[in-house]
VODOVEX-834577 format. One line per field, with one value per residue (C-alpha): residue in three letters; residue number from 1; z, y, x. Coordinates in steps of 0.1 Angstrom, whole numbers, m for minus. Layout:
vopa	(ALA, ...) .
semi	(NUM, ...) .
w	(Z, ...) .
v	(Y, ...) .
u	(X, ...) .
END
This chain:
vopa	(UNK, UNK, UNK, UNK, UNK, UNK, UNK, UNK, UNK, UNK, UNK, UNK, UNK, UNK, UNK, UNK, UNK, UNK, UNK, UNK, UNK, UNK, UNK, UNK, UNK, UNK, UNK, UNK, UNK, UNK, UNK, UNK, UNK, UNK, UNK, UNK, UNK, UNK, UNK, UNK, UNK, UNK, UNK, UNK, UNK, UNK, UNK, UNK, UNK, UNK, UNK, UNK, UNK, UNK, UNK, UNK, UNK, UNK, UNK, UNK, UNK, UNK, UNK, UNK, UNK, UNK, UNK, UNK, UNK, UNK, UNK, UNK, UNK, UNK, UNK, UNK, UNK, UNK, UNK, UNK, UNK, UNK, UNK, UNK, UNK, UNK, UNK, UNK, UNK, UNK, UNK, UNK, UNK, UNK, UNK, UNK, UNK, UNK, UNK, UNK, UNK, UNK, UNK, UNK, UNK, UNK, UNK, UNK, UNK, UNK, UNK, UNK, UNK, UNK, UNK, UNK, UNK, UNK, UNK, UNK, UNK, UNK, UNK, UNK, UNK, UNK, UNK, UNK, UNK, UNK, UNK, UNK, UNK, UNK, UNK, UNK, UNK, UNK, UNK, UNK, UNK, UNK, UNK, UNK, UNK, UNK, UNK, UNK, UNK, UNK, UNK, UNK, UNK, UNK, UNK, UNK, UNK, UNK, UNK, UNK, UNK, UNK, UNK, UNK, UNK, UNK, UNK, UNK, UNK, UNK, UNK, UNK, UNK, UNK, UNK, UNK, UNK, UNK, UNK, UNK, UNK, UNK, UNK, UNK, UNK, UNK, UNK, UNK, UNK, UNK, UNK, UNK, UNK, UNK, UNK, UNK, UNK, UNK, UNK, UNK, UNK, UNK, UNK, UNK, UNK, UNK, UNK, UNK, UNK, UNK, UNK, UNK, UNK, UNK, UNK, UNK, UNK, UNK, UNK, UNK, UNK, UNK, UNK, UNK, UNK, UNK, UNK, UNK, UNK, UNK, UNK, UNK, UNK, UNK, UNK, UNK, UNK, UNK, UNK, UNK, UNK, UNK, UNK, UNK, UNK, UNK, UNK, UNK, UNK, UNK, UNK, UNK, UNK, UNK, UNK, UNK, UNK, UNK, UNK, UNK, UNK, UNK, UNK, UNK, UNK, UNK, UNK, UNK, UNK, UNK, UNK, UNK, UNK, UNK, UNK, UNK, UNK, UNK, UNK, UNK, UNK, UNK, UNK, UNK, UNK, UNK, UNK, UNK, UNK, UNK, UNK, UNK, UNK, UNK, UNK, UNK, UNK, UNK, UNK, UNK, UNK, UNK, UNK, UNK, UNK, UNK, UNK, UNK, UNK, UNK, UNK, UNK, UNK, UNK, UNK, UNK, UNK, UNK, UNK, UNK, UNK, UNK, UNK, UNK, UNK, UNK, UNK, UNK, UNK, UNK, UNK, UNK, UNK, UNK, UNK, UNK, UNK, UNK, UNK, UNK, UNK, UNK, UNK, UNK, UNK, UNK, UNK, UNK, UNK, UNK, UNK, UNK, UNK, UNK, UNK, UNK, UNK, UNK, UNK, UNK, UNK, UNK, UNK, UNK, UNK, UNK, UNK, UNK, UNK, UNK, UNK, UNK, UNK, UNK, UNK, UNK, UNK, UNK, UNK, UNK, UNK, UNK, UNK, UNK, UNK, UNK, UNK, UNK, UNK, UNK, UNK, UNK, UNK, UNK, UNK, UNK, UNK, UNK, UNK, UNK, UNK, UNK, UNK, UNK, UNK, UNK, UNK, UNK, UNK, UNK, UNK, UNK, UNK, UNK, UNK, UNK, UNK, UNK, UNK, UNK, UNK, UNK, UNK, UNK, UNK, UNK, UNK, UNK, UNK, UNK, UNK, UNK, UNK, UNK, UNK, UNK, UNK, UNK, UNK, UNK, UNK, UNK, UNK, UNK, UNK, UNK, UNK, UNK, UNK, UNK, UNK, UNK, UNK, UNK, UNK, UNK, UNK, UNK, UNK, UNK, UNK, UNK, UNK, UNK, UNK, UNK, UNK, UNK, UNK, UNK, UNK, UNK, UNK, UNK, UNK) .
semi	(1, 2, 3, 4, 5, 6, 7, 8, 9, 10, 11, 12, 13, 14, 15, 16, 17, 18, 19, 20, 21, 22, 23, 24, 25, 26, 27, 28, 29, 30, 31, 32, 33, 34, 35, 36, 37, 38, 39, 40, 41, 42, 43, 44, 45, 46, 47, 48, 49, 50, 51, 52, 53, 54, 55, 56, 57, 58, 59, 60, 61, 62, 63, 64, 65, 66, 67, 68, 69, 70, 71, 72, 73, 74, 75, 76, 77, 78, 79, 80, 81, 82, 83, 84, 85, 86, 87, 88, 89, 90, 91, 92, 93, 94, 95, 96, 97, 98, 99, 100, 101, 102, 103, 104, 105, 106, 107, 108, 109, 110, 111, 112, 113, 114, 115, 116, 117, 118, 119, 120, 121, 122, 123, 124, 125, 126, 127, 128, 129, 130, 131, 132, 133, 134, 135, 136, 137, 138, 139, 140, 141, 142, 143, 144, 145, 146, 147, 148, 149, 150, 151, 152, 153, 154, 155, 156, 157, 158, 159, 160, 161, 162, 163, 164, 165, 166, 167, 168, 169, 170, 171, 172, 173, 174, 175, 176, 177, 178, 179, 180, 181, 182, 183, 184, 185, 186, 187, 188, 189, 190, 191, 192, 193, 194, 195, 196, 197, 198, 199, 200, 201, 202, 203, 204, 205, 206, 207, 208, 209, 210, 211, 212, 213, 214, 215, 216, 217, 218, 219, 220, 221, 222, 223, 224, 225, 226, 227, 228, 229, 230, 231, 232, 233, 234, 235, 236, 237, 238, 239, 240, 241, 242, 243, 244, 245, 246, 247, 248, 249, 250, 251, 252, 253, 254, 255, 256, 257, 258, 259, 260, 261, 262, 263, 264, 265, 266, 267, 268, 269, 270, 271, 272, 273, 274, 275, 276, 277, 278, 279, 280, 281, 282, 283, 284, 285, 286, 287, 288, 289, 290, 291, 292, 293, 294, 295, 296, 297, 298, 299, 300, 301, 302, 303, 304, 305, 306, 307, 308, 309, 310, 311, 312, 313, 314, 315, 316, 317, 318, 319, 320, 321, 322, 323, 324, 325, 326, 327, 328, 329, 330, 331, 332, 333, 334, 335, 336, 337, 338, 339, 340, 341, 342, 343, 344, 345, 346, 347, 348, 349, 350, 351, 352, 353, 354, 355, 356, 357, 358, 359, 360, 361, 362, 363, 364, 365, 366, 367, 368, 369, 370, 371, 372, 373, 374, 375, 376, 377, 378, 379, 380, 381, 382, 383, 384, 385, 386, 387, 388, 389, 390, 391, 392, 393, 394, 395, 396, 397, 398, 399, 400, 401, 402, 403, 404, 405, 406, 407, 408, 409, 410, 411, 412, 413, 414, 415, 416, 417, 418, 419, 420, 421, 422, 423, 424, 425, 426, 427, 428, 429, 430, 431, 432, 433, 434, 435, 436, 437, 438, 439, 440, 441, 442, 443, 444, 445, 446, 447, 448, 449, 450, 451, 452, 453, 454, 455, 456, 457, 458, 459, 460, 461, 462, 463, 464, 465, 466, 467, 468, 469, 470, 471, 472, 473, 474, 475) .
w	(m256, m242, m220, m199, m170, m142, m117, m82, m69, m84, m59, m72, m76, m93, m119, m131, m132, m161, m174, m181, m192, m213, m228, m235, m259, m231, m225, m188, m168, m136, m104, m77, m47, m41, m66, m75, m83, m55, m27, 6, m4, m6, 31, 43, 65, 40, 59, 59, 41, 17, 41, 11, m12, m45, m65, m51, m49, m84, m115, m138, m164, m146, m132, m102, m113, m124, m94, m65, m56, m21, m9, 6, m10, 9, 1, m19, m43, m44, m52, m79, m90, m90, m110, m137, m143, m152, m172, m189, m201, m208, m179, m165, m195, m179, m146, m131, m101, m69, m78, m48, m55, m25, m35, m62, m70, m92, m112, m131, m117, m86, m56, m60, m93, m85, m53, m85, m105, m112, m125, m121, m129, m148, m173, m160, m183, m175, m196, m215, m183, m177, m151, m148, m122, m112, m95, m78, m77, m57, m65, m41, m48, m56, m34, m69, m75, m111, m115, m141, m160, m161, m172, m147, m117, m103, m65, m56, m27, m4, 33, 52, 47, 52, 79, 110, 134, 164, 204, 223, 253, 288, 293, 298, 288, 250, 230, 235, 268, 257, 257, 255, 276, 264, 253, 254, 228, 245, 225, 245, 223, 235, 220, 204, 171, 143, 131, 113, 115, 76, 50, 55, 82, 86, 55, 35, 19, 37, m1, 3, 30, 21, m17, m37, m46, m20, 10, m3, m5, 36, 40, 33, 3, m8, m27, m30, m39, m15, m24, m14, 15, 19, 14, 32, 62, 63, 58, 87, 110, 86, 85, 122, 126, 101, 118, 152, 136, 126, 162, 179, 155, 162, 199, 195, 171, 189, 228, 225, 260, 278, 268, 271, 227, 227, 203, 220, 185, 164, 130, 113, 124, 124, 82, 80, 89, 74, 104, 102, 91, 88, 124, 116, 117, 152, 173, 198, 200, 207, 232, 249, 252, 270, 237, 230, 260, 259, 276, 275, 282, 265, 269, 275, 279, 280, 306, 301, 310, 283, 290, 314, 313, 326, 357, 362, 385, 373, 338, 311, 304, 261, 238, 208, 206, 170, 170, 151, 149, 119, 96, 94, 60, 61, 68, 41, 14, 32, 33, m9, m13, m17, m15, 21, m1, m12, 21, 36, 14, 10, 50, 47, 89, 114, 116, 83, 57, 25, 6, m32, m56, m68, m42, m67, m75, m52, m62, m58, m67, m103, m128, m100, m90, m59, m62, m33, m1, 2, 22, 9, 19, m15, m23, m52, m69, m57, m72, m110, m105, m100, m129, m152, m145, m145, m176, m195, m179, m191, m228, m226, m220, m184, m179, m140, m126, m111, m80, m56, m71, m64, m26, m24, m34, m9, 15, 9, 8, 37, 60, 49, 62, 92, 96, 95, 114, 140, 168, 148, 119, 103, 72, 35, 38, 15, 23, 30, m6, m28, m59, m58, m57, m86, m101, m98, m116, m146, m153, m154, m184, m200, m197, m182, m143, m140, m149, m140, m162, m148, m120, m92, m105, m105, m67, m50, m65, m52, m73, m79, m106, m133, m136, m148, m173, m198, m194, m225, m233, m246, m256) .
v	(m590, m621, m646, m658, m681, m687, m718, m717, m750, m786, m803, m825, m791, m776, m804, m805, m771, m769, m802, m784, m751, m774, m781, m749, m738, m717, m720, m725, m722, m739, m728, m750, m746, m787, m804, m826, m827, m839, m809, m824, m858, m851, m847, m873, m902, m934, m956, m929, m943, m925, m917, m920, m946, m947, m947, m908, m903, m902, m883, m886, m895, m919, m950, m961, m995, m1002, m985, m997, m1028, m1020, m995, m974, m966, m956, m920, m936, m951, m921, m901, m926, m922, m883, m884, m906, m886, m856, m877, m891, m857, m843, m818, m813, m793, m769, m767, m745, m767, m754, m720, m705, m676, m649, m631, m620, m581, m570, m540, m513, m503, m485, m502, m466, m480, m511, m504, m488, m521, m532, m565, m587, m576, m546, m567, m597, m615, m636, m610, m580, m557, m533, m549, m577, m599, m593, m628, m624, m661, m672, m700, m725, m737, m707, m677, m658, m637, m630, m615, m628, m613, m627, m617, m644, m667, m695, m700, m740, m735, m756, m754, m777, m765, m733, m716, m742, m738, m740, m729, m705, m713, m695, m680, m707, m735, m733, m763, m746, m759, m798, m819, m852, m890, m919, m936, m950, m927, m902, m881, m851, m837, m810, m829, m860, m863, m890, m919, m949, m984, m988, m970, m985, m989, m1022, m1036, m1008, m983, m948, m933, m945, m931, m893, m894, m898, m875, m891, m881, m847, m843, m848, m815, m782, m769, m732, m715, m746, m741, m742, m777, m788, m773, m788, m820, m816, m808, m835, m861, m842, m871, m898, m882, m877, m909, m927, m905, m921, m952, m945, m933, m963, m985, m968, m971, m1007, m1014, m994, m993, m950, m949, m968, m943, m911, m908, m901, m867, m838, m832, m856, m873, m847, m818, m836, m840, m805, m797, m819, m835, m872, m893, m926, m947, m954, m992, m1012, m979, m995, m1023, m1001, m980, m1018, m1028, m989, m983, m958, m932, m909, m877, m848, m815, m777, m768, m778, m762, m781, m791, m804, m834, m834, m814, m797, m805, m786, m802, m823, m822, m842, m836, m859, m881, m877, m885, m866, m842, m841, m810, m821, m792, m782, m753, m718, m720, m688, m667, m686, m676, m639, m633, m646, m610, m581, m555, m549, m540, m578, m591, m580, m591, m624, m633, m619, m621, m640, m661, m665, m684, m671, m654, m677, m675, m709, m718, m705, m670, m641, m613, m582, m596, m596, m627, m648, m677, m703, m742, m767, m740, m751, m784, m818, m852, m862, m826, m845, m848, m817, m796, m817, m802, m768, m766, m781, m752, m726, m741, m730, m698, m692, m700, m671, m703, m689, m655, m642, m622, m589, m586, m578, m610, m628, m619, m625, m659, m663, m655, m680, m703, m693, m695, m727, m740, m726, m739, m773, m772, m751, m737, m765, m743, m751, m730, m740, m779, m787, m821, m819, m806, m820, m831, m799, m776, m799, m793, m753, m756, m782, m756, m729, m747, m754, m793, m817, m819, m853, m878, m908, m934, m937, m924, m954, m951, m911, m908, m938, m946, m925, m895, m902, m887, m911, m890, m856, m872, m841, m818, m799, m764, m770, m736) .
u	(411, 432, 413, 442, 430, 452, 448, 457, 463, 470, 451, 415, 405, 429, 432, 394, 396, 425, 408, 369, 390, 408, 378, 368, 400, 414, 450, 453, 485, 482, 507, 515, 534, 548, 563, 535, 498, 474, 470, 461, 467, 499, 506, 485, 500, 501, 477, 446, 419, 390, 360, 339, 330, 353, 316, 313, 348, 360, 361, 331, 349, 380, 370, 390, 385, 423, 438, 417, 396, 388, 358, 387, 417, 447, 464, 490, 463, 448, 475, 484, 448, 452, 486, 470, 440, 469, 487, 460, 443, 479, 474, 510, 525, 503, 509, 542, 553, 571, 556, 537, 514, 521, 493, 467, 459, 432, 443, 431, 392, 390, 370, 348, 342, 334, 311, 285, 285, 246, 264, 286, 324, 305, 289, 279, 309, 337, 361, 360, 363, 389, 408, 434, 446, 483, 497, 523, 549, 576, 597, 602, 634, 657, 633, 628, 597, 573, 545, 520, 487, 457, 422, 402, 415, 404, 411, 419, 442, 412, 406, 431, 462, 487, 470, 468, 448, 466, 454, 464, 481, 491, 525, 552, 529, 530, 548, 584, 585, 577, 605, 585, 585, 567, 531, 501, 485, 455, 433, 417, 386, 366, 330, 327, 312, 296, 317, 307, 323, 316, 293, 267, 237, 221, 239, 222, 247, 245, 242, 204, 202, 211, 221, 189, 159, 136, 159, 162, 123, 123, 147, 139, 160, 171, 146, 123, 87, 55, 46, 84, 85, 46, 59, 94, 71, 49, 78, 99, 89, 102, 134, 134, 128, 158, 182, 173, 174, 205, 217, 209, 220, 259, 248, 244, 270, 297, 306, 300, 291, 311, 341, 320, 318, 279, 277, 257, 241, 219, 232, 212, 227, 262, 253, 243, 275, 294, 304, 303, 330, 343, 365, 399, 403, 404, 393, 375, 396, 422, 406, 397, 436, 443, 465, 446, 431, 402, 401, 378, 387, 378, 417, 453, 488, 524, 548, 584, 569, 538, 500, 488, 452, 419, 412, 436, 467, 492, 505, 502, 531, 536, 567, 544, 519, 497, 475, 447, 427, 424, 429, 417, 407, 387, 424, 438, 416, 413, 454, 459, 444, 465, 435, 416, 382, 385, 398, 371, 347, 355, 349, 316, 306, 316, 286, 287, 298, 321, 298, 295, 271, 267, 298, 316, 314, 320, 293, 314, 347, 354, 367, 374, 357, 364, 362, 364, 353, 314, 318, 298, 300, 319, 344, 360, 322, 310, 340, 339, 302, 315, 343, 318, 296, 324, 333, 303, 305, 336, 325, 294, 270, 255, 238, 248, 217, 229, 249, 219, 201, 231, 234, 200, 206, 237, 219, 187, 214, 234, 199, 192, 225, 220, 179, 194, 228, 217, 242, 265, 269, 298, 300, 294, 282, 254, 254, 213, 206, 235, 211, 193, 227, 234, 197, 205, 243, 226, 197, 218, 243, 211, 211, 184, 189, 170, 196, 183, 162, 127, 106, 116, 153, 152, 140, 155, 192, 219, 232, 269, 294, 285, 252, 269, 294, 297, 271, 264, 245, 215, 206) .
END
């Protein structure tokens, strides 16, 4: 039987994907709605800047070192960056560009059939099952449709893009009726949130802080044992007490207050959720000349003139309105899905996150797998991690448990995300654990998951990408 694995998007994801498939001897075809590699980045205004370090921010196997000497690249470096980790392992004759997937159908088993599986696909295996995945392209030039086979698919369309997420407004005050006048700029948020002048905290890098074995033994993990959760416990009011040293230290540094940007939530739930991130450059000083303007309100509507906001009786003066608010990532993923069975399953609940074994593997849909949902505080590392792992799956190197075990294991997973963002829930972040989701993927290829030399080194330096360069089966 043919293994023929199909790649859906030619974003970070997308690209270590075909790279560790690659790897494997399969013959990966890679389909990509622009006209170049680099996802997101591609549509990202030229100034934005990396809200990461470049250490935890990079290919495991790519240095950054000869395309960036700053901390934080701009999107142009990092697209640059991007490009030259295709070119360099010869990834492009693989990837089909302005080719946009409309949608994916699994063929050949019934759902009835499916609904009795004990494992995994029907045997637990990447292949060798009755069914294929038809994948359904348009191209984006000339409008023409193909349909291609393939025996497994990997999903890398990502979470901030094609479906935005934009409000609802009232009758006659949606964005039709904006014509547009003049500046300063004002950002209404409905809650403020985490940002950090610079990564670090009292000239200590935030890494220390969150990215090592000894921050991870404060927090309770997924399916830890009871001396972890012992000693996660009894180290609870150590962690309580960095994260308020951490608060205050923002408080200090940063004049929060004075323009009402004091988060409701702590800096550990704001983690937990993936939530923090980095201030743009000059944002207070901004705000301090009245270039800027803050103003809070849970909802808006437009006037010829601008916004109509909650509470206020004059409208608001604008030349522009940006919608920052996101995508609806969930909707995306749900719609690539031509059957309702899989739509369905792939949302899980409402109050719930998508339902991945691993992040990566959904239980009761069959030779798929997902890379860069689940939410960390570094996606590029976290989703090397993940294609690594897939990787060896692929090859017959990993064993999957059955599909109860597996949902079983979602859902320890999915709690635990939940314990510690709490009504901040923001679906798939393992920023808490990260080392010991990366513990979990390493002892299921087989390889040692302590990667570090010596005890001091092994608890207190950060974990970065450097530390899973190749990981091989062992078996």
């Amino acid at each position: 039987m043919e293994k023929r694995v199909a790649i859906i998007g030619a974003g970070t994801s997308g690209l270590l994907a075909c790279k560790y498939t690659l790897e494997k001897g399969f013959n990966p075809i890679v389909f990509e709605a622009e006209e170049g590699v680099g996802g997101l980045w591609r549509h990202t205004i030229e100034f934005t800047k990396l809200q990461t370090t470049i250490s935890t921010y990079q290919f495991s196997d790519f240095s950054w070192h000869s395309f960036a000497k700053e901390e934080s690249p701009n999107s142009q470096q990092m697209l640059h960056y991007l490009n030259s980790y295709a070119q360099h392992f010869s990834l492009f004759p693989y990837i089909k560009f302005n080719s946009k997937v409309m949608e994916v159908e699994y063929v050949g088993e019934s759902s009835e059939e499916m609904e009795i599986w004990e494992l995994w696909g029907g045997n637990g295996r990447p292949f060798f099952s009755k069914g294929t995945w038809h994948i359904a392209v348009q191209d984006t030039k000339n409008f023409s449709r193909e349909v291609y086979e393939a025996e497994f698919v990997i999903l890398c369309i990502g979470k901030y893009s094609g479906v935005p997420n934009i409000p609802l407004f009232p009758p006659g005050q949606g964005p039709e009726v904006f014509k547009g006048v003049k500046y300063p700029c004002t950002m209404i948020q409905r809650s403020a949130h985490w940002f950090f002048p610079e990564l670090n905290i009292l000239g200590i890098d935030i890494e220390y802080f969150y990215a090592n074995r000894f921050a991870e033994l404060l927090v309770h993990k997924p399916g830890e044992s009871f001396l972890l959760s012992l000693v996660a416990t009894l180290l609870s009011p150590l962690r309580w007490g960095l994260a308020k040293v951490a608060e205050s230290y923002l408080r200090w540094r940063l004049p929060m207050k004075k323009y009402g940007l004091v988060p409701s939530y702590s800096i550990l739930q704001g983690i937990s959720s993936c939530r923090i991130g980095v201030l743009a450059e000059n944002f207070y000083d901004k705000l301090k000349e009245g270039s800027i303007l803050i103003k809070k309100s849970q909802s808006f509507g437009f006037c010829k003139e601008g916004l109509l906001i909650n509470g206020e009786a004059k409208p608001l003066e604008t030349d522009i309105v940006i919608l920052a608010t996101g995508y609806k990532g969930d909707e995306k993923l749900q719609s690539i899905f031509k059957s309702h069975v899989f739509q369905k399953y792939i949302i899980g609940s409402k109050s719930s996150s998508v339902p991945l074994y691993r992040q990566i593997i959904h239980p009761r849909i069959p030779q798929l797998a997902i890379i860069g949902y689940a939410e960390s505080l570094s996606n590029l590392y976290s989703s090397e991690m993940r294609c690594q792992w897939l990787a060896h799956f692929l090859d017959g190197n990993i064993e999957l448990p059955t599909i109860t075990e597996m949902e079983k294991d979602v859902k320890v997973w999915d709690d635990n995300m939940k314990l510690h963002a709490g009504e901040y829930y923001w679906k798939s972040c393992i920023a808490n654990c990260g080392i010991w989701y990366n513990d979990q993927l390493c002892k299921d290829i087989g390889c040692n998951h302590r990667r570090k030399k010596g005890l001091f080194a092994e608890l207190f330096e950060p974990y970065g990408p450097k530390d899973y360069v190749g990981l091989s089966h062992k078996r």
